[in-house]
C-alpha positions in Angstrom: -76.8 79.1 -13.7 -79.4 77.5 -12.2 -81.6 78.9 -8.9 -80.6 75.7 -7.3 -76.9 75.7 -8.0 -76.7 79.7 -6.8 -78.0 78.5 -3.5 -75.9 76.1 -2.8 -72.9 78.3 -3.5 -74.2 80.7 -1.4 -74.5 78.7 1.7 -71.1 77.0 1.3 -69.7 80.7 1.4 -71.3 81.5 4.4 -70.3 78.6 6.6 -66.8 78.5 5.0 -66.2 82.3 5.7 -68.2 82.8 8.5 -68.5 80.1 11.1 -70.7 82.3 13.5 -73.7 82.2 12.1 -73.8 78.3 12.5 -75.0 79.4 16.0 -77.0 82.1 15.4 -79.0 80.0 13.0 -81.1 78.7 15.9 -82.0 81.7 16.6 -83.2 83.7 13.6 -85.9 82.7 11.2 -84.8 81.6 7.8 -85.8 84.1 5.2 -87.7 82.7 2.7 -87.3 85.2 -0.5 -85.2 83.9 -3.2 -84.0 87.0 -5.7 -83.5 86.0 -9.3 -80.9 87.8 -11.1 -81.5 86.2 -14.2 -84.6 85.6 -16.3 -86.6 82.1 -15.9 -86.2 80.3 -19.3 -88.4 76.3 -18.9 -87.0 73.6 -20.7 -87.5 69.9 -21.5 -84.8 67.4 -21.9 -85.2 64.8 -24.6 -86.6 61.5 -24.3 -85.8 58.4 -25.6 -87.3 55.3 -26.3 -86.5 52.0 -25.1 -87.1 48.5 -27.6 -87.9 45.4 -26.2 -88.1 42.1 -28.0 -90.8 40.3 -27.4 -90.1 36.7 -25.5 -92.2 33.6 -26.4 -92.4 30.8 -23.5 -92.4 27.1 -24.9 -94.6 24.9 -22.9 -93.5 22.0 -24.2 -91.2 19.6 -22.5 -89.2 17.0 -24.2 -87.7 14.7 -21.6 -84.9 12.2 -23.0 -84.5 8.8 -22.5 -80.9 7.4 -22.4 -80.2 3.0 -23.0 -76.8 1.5 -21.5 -75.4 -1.6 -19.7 -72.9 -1.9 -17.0 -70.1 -4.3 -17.4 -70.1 -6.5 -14.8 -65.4 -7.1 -14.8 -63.5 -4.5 -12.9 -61.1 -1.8 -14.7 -58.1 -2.7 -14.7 -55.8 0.5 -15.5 -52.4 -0.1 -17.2 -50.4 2.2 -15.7 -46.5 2.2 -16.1 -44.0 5.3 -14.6 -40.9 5.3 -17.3 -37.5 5.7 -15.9 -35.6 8.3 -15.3 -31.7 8.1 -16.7 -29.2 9.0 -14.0 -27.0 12.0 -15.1 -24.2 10.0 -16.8 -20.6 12.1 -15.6 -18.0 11.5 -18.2 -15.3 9.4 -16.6 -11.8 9.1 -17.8 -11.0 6.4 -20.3 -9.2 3.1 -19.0 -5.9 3.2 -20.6 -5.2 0.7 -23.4 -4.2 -2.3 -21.7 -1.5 -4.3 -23.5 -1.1 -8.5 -23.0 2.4 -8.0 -21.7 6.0 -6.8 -22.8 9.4 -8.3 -23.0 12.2 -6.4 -21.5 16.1 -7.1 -22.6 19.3 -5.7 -21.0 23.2 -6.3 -20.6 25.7 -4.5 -18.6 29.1 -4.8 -17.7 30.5 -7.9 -15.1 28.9 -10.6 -18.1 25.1 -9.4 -16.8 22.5 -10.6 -18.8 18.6 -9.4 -18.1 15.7 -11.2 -19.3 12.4 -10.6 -18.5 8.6 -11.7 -19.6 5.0 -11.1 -19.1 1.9 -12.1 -20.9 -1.9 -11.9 -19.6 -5.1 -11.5 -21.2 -7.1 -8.7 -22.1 -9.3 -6.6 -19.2 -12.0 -9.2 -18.6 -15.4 -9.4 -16.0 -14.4 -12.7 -15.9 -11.1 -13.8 -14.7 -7.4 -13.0 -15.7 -4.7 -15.6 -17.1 -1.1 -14.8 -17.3 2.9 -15.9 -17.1 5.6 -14.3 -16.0 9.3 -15.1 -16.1 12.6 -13.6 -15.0 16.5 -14.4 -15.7 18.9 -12.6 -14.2 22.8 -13.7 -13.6 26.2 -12.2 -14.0 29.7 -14.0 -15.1 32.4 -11.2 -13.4 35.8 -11.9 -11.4 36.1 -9.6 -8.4 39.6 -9.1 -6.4 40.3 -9.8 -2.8 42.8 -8.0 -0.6 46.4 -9.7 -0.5 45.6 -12.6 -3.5 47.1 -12.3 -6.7 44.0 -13.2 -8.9 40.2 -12.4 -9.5 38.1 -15.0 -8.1 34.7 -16.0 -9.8 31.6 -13.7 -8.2 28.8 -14.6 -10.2 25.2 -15.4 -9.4 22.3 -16.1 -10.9 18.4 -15.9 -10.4 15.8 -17.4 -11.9 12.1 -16.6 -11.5 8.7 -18.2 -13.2 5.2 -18.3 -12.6 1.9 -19.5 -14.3 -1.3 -17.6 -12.9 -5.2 -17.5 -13.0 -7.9 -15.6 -11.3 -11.6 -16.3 -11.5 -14.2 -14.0 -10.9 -16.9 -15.4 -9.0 -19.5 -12.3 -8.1 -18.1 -11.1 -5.2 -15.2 -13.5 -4.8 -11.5 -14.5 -6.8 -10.4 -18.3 -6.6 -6.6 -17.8 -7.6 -4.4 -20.3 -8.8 -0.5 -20.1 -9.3 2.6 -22.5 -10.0 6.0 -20.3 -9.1 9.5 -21.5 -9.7 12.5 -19.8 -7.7 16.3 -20.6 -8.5 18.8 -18.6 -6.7 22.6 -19.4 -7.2 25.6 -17.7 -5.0 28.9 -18.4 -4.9 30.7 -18.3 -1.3 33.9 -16.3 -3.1 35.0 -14.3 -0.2 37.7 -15.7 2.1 40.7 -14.0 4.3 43.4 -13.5 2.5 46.2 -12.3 4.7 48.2 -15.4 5.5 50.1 -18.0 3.3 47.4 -21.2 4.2 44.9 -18.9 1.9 46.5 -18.6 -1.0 44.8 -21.3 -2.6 42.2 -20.7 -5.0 38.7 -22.6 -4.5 37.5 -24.3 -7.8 34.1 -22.7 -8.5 32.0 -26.1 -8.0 33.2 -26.2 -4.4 31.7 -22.8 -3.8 28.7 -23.2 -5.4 25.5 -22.7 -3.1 22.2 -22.1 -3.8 18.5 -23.8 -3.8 15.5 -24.1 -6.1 12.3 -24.1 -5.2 8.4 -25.2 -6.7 5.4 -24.3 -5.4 1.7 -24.5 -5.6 -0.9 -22.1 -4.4 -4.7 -21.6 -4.1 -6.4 -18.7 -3.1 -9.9 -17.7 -2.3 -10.6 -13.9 -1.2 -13.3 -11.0 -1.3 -13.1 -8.9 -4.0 -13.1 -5.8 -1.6 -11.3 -6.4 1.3 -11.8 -3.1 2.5 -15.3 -3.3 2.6 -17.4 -2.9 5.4 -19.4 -6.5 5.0 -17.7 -9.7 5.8 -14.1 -10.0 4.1 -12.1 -13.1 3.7 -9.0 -13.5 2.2 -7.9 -17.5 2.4 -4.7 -19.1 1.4 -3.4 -22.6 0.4 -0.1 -23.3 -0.4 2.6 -26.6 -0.5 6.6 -26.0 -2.1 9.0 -28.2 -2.1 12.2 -26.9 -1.2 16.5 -28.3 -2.3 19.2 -26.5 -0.8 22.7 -27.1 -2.6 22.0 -31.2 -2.8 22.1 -31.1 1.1 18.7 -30.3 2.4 15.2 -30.9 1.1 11.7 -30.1 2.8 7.9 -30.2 2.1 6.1 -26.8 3.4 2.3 -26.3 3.8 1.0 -23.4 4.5 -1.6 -22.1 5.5 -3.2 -18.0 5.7 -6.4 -16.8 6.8 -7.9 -13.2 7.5 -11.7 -12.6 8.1 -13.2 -9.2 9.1 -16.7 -7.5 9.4 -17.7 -4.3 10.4 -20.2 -4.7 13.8 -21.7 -1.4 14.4 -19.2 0.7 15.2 -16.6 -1.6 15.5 -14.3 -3.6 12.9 -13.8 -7.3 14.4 -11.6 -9.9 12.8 -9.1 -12.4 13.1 -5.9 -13.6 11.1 -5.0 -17.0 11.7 -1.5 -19.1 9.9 0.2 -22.6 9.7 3.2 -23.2 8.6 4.6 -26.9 8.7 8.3 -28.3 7.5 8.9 -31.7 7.1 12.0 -32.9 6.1 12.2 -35.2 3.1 15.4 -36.3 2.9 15.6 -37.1 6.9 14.1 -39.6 9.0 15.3 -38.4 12.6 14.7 -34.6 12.4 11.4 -34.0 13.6 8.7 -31.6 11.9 8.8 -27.7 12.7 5.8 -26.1 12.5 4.1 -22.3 13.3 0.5 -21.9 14.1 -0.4 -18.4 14.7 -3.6 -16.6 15.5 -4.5 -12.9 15.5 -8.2 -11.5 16.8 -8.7 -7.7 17.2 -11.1 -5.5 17.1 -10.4 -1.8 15.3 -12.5 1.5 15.6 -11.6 4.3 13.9 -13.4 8.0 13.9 -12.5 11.5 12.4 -9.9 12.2 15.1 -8.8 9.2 16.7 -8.3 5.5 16.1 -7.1 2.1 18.1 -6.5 -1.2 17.6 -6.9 -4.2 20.5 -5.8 -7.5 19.8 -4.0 -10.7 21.0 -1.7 -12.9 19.2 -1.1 -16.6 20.2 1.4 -18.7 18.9 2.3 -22.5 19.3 5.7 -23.0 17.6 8.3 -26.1 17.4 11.9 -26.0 15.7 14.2 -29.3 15.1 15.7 -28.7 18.4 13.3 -28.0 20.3 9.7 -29.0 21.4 6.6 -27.0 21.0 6.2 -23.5 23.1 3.5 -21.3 23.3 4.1 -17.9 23.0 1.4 -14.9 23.4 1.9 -11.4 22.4 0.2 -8.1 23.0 -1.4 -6.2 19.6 -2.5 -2.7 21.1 -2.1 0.2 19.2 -3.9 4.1 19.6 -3.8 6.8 17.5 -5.2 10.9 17.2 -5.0 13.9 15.2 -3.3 16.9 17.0 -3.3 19.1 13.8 -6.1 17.9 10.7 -3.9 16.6 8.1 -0.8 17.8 9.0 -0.2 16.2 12.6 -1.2 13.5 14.2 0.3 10.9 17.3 0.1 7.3 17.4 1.6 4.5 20.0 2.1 0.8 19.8 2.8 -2.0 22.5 3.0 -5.7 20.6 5.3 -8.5 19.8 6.0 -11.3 17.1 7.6 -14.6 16.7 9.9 -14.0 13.8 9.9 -17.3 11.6 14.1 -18.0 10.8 13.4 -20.9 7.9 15.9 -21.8 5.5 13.8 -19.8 2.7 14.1 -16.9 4.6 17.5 -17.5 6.5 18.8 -17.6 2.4 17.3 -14.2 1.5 19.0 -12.5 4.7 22.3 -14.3 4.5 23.2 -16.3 1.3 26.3 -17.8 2.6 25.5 -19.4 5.5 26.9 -22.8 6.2 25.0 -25.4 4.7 24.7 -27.3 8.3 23.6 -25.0 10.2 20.7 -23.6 7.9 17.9 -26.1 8.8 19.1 -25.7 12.3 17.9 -22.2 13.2 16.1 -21.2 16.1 13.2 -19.0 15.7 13.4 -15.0 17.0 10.9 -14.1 19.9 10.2 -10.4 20.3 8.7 -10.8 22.8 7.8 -7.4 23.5 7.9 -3.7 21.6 7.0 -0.3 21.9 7.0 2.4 20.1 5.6 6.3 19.6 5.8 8.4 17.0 4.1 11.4 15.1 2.8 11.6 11.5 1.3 13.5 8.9 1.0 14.9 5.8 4.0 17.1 4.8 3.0 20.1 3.5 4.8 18.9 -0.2 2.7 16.9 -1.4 3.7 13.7 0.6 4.0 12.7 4.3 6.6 12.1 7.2 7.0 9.4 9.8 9.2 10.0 13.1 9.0 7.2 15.9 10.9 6.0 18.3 10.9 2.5 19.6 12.0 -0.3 22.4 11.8 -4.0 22.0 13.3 -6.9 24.1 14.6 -9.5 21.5 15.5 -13.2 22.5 17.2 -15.1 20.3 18.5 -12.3 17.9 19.7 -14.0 14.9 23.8 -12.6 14.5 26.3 -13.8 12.4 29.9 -14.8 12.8 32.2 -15.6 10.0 34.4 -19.1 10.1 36.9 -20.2 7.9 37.1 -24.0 6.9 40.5 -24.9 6.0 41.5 -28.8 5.7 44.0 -30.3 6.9 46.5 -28.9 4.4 45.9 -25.4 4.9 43.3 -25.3 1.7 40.2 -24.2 1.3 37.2 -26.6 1.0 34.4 -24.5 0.8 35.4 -20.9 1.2 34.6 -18.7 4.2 30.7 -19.1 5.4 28.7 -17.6 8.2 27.3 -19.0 10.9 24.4 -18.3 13.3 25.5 -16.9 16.7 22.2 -16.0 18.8 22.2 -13.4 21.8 19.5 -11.9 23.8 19.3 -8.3 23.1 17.7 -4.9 24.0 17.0 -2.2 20.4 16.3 1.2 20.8 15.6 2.4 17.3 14.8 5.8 16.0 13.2 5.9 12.8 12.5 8.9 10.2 11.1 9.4 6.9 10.0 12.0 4.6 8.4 12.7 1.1 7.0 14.9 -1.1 7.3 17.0 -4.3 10.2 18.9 -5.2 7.9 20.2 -8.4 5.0 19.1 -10.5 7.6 16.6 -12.4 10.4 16.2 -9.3 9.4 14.0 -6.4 11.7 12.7 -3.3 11.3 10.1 -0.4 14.2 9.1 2.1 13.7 7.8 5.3 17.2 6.7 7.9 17.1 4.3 10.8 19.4 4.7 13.9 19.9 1.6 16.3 21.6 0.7 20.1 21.9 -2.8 20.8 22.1 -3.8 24.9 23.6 -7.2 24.3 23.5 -10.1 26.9 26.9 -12.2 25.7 28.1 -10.5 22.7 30.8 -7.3 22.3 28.8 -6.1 19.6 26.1 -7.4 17.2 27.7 -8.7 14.2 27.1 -8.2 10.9 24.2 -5.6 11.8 24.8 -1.9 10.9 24.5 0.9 13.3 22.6 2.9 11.1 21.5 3.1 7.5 19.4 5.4 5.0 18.1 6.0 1.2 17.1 9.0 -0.8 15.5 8.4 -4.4 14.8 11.0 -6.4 12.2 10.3 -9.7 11.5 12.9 -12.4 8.8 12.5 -15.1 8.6 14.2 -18.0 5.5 14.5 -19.7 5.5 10.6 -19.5 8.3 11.1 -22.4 11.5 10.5 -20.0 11.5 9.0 -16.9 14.5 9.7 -15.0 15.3 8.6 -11.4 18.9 8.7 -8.7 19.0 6.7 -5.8 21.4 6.6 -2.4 21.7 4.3 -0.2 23.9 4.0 3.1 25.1 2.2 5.5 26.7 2.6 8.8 30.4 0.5 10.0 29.7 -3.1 11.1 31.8 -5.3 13.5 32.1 -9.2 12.0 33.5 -11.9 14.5 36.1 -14.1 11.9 37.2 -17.6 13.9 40.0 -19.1 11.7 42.6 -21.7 12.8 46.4 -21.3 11.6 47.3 -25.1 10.9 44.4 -27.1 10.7 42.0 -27.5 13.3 44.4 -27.4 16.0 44.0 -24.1 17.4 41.0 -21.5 17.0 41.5 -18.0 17.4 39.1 -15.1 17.4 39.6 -11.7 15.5 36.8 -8.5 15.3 36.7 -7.0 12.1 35.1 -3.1 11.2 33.7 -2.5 8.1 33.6 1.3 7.3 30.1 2.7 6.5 29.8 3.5 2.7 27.4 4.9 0.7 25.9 3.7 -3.2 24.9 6.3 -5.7 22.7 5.0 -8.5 21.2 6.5 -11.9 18.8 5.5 -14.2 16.4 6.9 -17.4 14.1 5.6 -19.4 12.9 7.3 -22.6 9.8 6.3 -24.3 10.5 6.1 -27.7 6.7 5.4 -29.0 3.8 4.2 -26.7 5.1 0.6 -27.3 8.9 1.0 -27.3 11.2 2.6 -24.8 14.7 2.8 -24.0 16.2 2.6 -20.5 20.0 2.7 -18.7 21.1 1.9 -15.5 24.1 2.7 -13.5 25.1 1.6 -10.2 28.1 2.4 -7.4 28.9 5.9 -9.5 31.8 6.3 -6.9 33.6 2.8 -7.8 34.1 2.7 -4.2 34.3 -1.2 -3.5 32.7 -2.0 -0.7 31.4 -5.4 1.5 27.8 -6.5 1.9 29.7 -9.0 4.2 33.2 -9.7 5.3 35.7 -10.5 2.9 32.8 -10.6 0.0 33.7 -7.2 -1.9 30.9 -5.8 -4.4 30.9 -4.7 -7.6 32.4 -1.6 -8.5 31.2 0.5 -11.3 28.2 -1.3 -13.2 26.0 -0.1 -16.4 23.0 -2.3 -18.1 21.0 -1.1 -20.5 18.4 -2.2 -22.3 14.9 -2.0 -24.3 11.0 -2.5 -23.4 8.4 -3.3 -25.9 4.5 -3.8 -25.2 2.8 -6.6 -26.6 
């Protein structure tokens, strides 16, 4: 140990262990004798030596000397940013998409079925195609109190030739349709001695054919929010039964464009009959027009509108007519509940076309004669929503003022020898009328394969002339059931009722001396149908159909019974 190191070691002990003598240092002289308790021994450490190389300064510069031109043209750089693919999401396959299929059945009555289609393939440029339908049936039916089966056959007959062209953001259309419908007026009253002749089956023939042309040019998204269009172009020429024959032109045009907030539009119509085979019945015609404006929002929606319409009949000159188109709408409950209301009105257009599918055996006078139905005003309320099955539900209740409701009265035409001519037709009867009518429907799935839907109507008529209002039910209602499975079997039951009716039958006794007046109730009744289809292969299937299971007769209209039990069957096969 070193002299140095022991003093040090020293001194730290002393101020560690005795803090005092930090203040009585002042005061006494430092001793100065140092006591060596070990013997002095010099040494040397060793040394060592340091190289250096030597560095040599050059004194001579070099500088260099660079040559080069500057082009005089601007750089141009070629610079392109490549493309990034969009994510491409796999999307489901479009089907296989056949040209058409023939379909072939035959039931019981002398019922033949016949149906075609053919188109072309999916294009990007237009669509061709043809389609044609043959239905009829050959059966006798019997009527109350007559000793044979009287002839009930019909027959319809449909055709059409179609084309679509795909122009961008537009579709020019272009269709020729033929319509054939045959009925025969085989229901008479049979309950009294002057009716126990049978009508030959040409003298009850009625029916008409019709031909048609139509042109149409429309958006190819009508629902878009840019300007929609959808026009319409149409002339048919129309023979009833040999007795009556018109020219109709028609007329259609919606347009619509979002505005902001708001969807604006208008719908406007024409239609105009001219009789060809008559010199002194004067046109009829319908011109109809429809602006409104629509806004709709997360929870609440309305509709505001007026309708205008300048009509003339045969019998009477031209009238103008305008009709509220208000409706409002909002959800109470997201998804599952929701209330809307409506106050409007409509002209209802009674031409013979129309007059025919609603009645087929009306007299053949009387059907170019019709007056047109005014509602003139209607109201209704209701809630909505989605069912909580997998479908939705509808229940309203509404109150509209009708003039001119369209009723029907059945007359017998007996000649002058107590035979029939022509059977027993209908003929229009027109009363003013108050409707309350309650409306319902619901669907939804059963299971992932079983799905239902029915709906029921109940009306009250508040008539101004008549006892009751003839020919039109109380009430009526449907349930259809459909079950699918796996695509393999397709099975499906239907029911349909409909309440009692009260017909007004005016008949004379001898001749057309004396007319008397007798109310007749049809009983509500009810038809159950069933029908499957089993798909043999992807091309060929198998189907059956059977209707009125409880082969209850019962009567569209007085004194016309139905047919009672009835199976077809049949085949499909894809082209």
């Amino acid at each position: 140990m070193t002299i140095k190191n022991i003093i040090s070691a020293t001194l730290s002990i002393i101020i560690l262990f005795s803090p005092d003598l930090a203040a009585q240092k002042k005061e006494q002289d430092l001793r100065r004798e140092i006591t060596l308790y070990n013997p002095y021994k010099p040494s040397l450490a060793d040394f060592k030596k340091k190289s250096y190389l030597p560095e040599i300064d050059d004194t001579v510069r070099v500088i260099p000397r660079f040559s080069y031109n500057v082009l005089s043209r601007p750089y141009s750089p070629e610079f392109s940013i490549s493309t990034i693919k969009p994510a491409a999401l796999l999307s489901d396959p479009l089907p296989k998409l056949y040209k058409g299929y023939v379909k072939l059945g035959l039931g019981n009555y002398a019922t033949p079925l016949a149906e075609l289609s053919i188109s072309s393939h999916r294009s990007r440029q237009g669509a061709i195609g043809l389609y044609g339908r043959h239905l009829s049936s050959f059966g006798k039916l019997p009527l109350r109190f007559f000793p044979e089966r009287v002839f009930a056959g019909f027959m319809d007959n449909e055709a059409s030739i179609y084309g679509k062209k795909f122009l961008g953001n537009s579709i020019l259309g272009l269709s020729v349709d033929y319509d054939q419908k045959t009925r025969y007026a085989y229901g008479f009253k049979t309950d009294e001695p002057a009716y126990l002749y049978k009508p030959d089956k040409k003298e009850i023939k009625t029916g008409y054919y019709d031909v048609g042309v139509k042109a149409v040019f429309s958006s190819a998204n009508l629902d878009s929010a840019d300007f929609s269009y959808d026009f319409s172009l149409s002339h048919d020429y129309f023979n009833y039964s040999k007795y009556r024959t018109f020219n109709h032109t028609a007329f259609s045009g919606e347009m619509a464009k979002s505005i902001e907030k708001l969807y604006a539009g208008a719908i406007l119509d024409f239609d105009y009959y001219k009789m060809a085979d008559s010199l002194h019945m004067k046109p009829r015609y319908i011109f109809h027009a429809n602006p409104f404006i629509r806004r709709s929002t997360g929870q609440w929606n309305f509709n505001l509108g007026l309708r205008f319409v300048l009509a003339r009949d045969i019998e009477s000159s031209a009238r103008p007519y305008f009709y509220p188109d208000i409706g409002f709408g909002f959800t109470i409950v997201p998804e599952y509940l929701g209330f809307f209301t409506k106050l409007d009105g409509r002209l209802e257009n009674n031409d013979p076309l129309n007059m025919f599918s609603l009645n087929p055996f009306l007299r053949p006078d009387t059907l170019f004669r019709m007056k047109n139905t005014d509602h003139s005003i209607a109201i209704s309320a209701g809630l909505k929503g989605n069912s909580g099955m997998g479908g939705s539900y509808v229940l309203s209740a509404s109150f509209s003022h009708v003039n001119d409701l369209m009723l029907f009265a059945n007359i017998a035409h007996p000649d002058t020898l107590g035979h029939i001519e022509r059977g027993d037709y209908f003929v229009p009867r027109t009363d003013d009328a108050e409707i309350l009518n309650i409306h319902g429907e619901l669907s939804g799935n059963i299971s992932e394969r079983l799905k239902f839907l029915t709906s029921g109507n109940f009306y009250s008529y508040t008539l101004a002339f008549n006892s009751h209002p003839w020919g039109k039910p109380v009430w009526n209602g449907s349930f259809e059931l459909k079950y699918n499975l796996r695509d393999k079997i397709l099975a499906g039951a239907g029911l349909s009722l409909l309440g009692k009716r009260y017909f007004l039958v005016r008949q004379s006794s001898t001749g057309w001396a004396t007319l008397s007046d007798e109310v007749i109730e049809t009983p509500a009744h009810f038809n159950l149908s069933l029908s499957a289809e089993y798909r043999y292969t992807r091309i060929l299937s198998f189907w059956v159909k059977v209707n009125n299971i409880s082969t209850r007769r019962y009567y569209e209209w007085a004194f016309y019974p139905s047919q009672m039990f009835s199976l077809m069957a049949g085949f499909s096969y894809s082209l």
